[in-house]
C-alpha positions as CSV (number, residue, x, y, z in Angstrom):
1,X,0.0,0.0,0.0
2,X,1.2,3.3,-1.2
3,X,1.7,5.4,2.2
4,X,-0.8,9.2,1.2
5,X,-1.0,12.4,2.9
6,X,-4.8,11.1,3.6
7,X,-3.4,8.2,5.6
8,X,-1.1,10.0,7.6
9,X,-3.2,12.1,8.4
10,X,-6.3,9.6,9.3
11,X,-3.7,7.9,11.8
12,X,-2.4,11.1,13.0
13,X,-5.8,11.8,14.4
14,X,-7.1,8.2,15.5
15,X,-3.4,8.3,17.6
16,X,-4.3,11.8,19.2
17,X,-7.3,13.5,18.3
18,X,-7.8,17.0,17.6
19,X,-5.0,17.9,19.0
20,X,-3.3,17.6,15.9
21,X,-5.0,20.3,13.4
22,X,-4.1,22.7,11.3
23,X,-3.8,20.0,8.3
24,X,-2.4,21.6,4.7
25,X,-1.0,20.0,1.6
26,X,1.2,23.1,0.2
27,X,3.3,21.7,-2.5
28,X,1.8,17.9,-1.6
29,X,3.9,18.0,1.2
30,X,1.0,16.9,4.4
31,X,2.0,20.1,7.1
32,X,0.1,19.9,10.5
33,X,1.1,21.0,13.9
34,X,0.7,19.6,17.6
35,X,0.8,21.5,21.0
36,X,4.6,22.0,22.2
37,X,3.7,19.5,24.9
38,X,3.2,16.7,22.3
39,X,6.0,17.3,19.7
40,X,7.8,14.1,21.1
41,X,4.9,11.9,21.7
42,X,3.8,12.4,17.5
43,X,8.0,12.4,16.4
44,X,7.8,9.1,18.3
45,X,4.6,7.7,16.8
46,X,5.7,9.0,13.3
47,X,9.4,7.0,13.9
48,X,7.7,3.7,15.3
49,X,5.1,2.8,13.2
50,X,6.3,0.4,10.4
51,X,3.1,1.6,7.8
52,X,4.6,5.3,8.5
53,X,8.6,4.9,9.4
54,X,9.6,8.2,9.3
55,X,12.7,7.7,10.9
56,X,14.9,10.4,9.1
57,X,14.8,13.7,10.3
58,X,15.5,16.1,7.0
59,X,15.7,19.6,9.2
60,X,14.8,21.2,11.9
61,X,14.6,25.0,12.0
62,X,12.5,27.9,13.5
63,X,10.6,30.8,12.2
64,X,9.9,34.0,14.1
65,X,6.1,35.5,13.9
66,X,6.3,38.5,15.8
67,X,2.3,39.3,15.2
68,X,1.2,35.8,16.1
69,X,0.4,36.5,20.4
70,X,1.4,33.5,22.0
71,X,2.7,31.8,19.0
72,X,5.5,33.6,18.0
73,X,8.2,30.9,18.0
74,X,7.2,27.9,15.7
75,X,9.9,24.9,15.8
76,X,9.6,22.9,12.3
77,X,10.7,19.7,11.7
78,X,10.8,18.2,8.2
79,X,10.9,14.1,8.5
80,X,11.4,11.5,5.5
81,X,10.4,8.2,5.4
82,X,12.6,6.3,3.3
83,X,10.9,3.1,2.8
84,X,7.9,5.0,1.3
85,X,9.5,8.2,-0.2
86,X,7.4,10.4,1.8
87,X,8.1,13.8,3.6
88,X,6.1,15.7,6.1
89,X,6.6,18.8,7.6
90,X,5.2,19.2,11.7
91,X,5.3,22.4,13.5
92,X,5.0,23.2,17.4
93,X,4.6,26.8,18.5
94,X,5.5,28.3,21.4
95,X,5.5,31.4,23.4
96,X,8.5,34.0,23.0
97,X,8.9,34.4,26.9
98,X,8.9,31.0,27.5
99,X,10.5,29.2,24.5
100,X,10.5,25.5,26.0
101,X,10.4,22.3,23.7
102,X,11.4,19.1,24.2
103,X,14.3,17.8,22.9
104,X,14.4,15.2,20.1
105,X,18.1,14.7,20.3
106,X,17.0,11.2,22.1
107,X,15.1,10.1,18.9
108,X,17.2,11.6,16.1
109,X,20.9,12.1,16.6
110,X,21.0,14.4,14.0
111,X,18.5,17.1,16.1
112,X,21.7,17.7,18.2
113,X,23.6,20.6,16.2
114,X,20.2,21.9,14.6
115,X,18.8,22.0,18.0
116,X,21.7,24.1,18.9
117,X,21.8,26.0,15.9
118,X,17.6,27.1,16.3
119,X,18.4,28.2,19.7
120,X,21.5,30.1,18.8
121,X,19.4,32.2,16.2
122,X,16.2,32.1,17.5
123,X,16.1,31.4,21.4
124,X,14.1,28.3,21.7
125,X,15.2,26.1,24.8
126,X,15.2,22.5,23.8
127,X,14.6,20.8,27.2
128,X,16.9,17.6,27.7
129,X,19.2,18.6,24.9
130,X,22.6,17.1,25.9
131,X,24.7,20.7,24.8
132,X,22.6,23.3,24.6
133,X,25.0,26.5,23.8
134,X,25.5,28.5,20.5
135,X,26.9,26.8,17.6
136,X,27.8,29.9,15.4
137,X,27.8,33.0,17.2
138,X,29.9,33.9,19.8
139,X,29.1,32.8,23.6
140,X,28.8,36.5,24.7
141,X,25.8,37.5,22.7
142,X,22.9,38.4,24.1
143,X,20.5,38.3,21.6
144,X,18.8,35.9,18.8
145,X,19.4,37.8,15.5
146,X,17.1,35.6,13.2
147,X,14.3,36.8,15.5
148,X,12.5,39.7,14.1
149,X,13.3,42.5,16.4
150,X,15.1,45.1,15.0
151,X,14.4,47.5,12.2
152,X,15.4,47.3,9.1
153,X,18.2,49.2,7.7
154,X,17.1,52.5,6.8
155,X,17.4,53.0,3.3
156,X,17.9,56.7,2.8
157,X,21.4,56.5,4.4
158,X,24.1,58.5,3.3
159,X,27.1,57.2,5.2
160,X,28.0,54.7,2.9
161,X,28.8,54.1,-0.8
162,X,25.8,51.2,-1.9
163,X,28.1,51.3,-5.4
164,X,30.1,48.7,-3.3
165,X,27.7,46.6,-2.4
166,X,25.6,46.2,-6.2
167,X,22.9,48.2,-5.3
């Protein structure tokens, strides 16, 4: 049997209800997302089912939306199962004061420098992650520059020659 976005999603929801939602298809890649609470409960279903076996996780990254009250953090993880040539993407959101998800480093090896990478750029605190310090910027920042924070630059600037920089 040929493993569809329709059947992923029909045991997504017989497994845990309606608290996975938010069920898309952009590109025919099945998107859906969990409360933060559940992220390692679904990664866990997703890897040990042998109809689903997705057992390779693709990326993990976050995406800042400042607007969104309450869910301005959302952690995305893109997982491949290789028997069936199927991806799916599953996002968690979370709140910017408290940035708290689990930890998938237990499941996936490979979560261990893009969980440290996401929280060097945006802040999120994997709970249970085994080395959770920055990756690529220096130890003494105190900020998360992917986070969308800071104005842009203003472009009616004089101090500098844009000739140089091909604009």
């Amino acid at each position: 049997m040929a493993l569809t976005n329709e059947y992923i999603k029909q045991r997504l929801t017989e497994k845990f209800g309606d608290q996975v939602q938010g069920f898309l298809e952009p590109y025919g890649m099945l998107t859906f997302e969990a409360p933060k609470e559940l992220n390692l409960k679904v990664l866990q279903y997703l890897f040990d089912e042998d109809e689903l076996a997705f057992r390779f996780l693709t990326d993990l990254q976050a995406v800042h939306y400042p607007d969104n009250k309450g869910r301005e953090l959302a952690v995305v993880y893109h997982l491949h199962s290789l028997s069936a040539n199927v991806r799916i993407r599953f996002k968690v959101f979370t709140d910017i004061l408290t940035p708290d998800v689990y930890s998938a480093t237990a499941l996936f090896s490979g979560a261990n420098w893009m969980e440290r990478e996401t929280y060097d750029f945006y802040g999120v605190n994997f709970i249970g992650h085994p080395n959770l310090k920055r990756i690529l910027n220096v130890d003494e920042m105190d900020y998360f520059p992917m986070r969308k924070e800071f104005p842009l630059e203003e472009q009616t600037r004089v101090d500098k020659d844009d000739d140089m920089f091909g604009r």
